[in-house]
N, C-alpha and C positions, 0 to 999 in steps of 0.2 A: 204536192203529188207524192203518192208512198211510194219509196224505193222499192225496186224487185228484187226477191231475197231469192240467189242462184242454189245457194247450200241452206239446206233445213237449219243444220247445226249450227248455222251462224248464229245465233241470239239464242236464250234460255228460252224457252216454251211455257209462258206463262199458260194454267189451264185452271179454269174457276169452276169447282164445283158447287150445284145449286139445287135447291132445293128443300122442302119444309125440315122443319129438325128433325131428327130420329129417323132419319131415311135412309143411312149410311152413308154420305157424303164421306165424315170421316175412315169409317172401317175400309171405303175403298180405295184412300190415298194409302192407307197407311200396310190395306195387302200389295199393293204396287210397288211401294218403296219399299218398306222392310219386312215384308212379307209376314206380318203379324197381324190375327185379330184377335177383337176383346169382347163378349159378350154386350157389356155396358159400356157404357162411355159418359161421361159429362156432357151437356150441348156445350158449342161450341158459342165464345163471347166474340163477337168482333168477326176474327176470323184467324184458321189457323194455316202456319205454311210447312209447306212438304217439299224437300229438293230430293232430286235422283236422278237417275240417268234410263233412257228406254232405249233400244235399238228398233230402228223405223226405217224399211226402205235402202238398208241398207249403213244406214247414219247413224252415231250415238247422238241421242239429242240428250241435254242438259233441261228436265226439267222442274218447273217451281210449282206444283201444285198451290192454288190459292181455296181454303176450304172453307166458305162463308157461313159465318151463322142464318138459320135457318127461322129464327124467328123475327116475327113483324117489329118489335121496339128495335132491332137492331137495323132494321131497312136504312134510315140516313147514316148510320156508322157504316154501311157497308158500299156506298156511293161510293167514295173514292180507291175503293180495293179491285173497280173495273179495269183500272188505267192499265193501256199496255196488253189487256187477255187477248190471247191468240185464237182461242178456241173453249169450246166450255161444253160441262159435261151437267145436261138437265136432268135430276135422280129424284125417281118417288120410291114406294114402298109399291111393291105388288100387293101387300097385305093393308095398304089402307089406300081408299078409295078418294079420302082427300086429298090426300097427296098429289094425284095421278091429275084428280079435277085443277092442283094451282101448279100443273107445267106451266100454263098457260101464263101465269101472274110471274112466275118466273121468265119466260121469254120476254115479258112484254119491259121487267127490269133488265135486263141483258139487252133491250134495243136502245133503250133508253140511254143504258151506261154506256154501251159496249158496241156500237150499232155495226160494224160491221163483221164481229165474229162469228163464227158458222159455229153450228154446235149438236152435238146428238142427245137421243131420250135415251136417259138407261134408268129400265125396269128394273131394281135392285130387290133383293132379299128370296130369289127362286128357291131357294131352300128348304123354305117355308109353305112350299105346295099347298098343302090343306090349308090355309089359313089363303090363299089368293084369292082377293077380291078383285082385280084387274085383270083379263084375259091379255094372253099374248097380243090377239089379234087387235084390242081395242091401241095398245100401245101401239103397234103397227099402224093401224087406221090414224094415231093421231100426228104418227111422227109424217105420214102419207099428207096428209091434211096441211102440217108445217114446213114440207117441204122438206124433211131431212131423213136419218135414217134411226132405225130404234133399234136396241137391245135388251136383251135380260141378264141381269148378273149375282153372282151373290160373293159379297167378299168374304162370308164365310168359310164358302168352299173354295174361292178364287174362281171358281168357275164364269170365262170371258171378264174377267176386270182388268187384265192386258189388255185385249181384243179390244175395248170399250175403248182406253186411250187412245189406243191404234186408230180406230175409228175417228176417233175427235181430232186428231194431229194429221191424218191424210186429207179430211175435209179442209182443214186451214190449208196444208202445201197446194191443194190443188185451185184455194182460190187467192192465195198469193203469187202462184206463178202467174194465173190469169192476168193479175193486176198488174 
């Protein structure tokens, strides 16, 4: 039986970001922590980790961002870096429509590893307007559909990349107090 956790901050907040390569997984841990982005980036090998602290509800939570690579050779390296997530954050590209089409392959690894953490869709890259191939409403419709709630963000501008965490860390509090 899992213990009931009375205070947020009691434990680090592991939080797994997911999703195909080149979606921003990384630019959004890394506007949240150090408030830094970078046009380009490397894809990430394995996976990369993020610490920092967020204020939620009142509580500093201590958390570990876990940023998963996003391509398919790395799927069995990336089994064992479920252990422990509390909540996870599913990211496409607004500007590419496959991305958006494998949430799905991504929740279905997240039940697999991780089966009971709760987790939101975020719509990454709004910045990039003219070039969206994914409507708001279709992300709506699918987070509707899964059962959770969706956002748009872009870590360019930071625009809702707090909010987005926010989101992912009160879905966990409120199905850990349940429990």
């Amino acid at each position: 039986m899992k213990p009931k956790i009375m205070f947020p901050g009691s434990l680090p907040w592991k939080i797994c970001l997911l999703g195909d390569g080149f979606v921003g997984k990384t630019c959004l841990s890394r506007k949240l922590i150090i408030e830094d982005f970078k046009e380009h980036y490397e894809k990430t090998i394995g996976c990369d980790i993020l610490t920092g602290n967020l204020k939620v509800n009142g509580f500093s939570l201590k958390l570990v961002l876990w940023d998963l690579s996003g391509q398919e050779r790395f799927k069995e390296v990336r089994a064992p870096f479920y252990l422990g997530t509390r909540t996870a954050l599913l990211v496409f590209d607004i500007t590419c429509r496959g991305s958006f089409f494998d949430i799905k392959h991504w929740l279905r690894e997240l039940r697999n590893k991780a089966p009971e953490s709760p987790f939101v869709i975020v719509g990454n890259k709004v910045d990039r307007e003219e070039e969206r191939e994914v409507s708001k409403e279709e992300g709506e419709e699918l987070a509707k559909h899964l059962r959770t709630t969706h956002i748009e963000t872009s870590a360019k501008t930071g625009y809702n990349v707090e909010k987005a965490f926010k989101m992912a860390i009160k879905k966990a509090i409120k199905k850990e107090s349940i429990h």
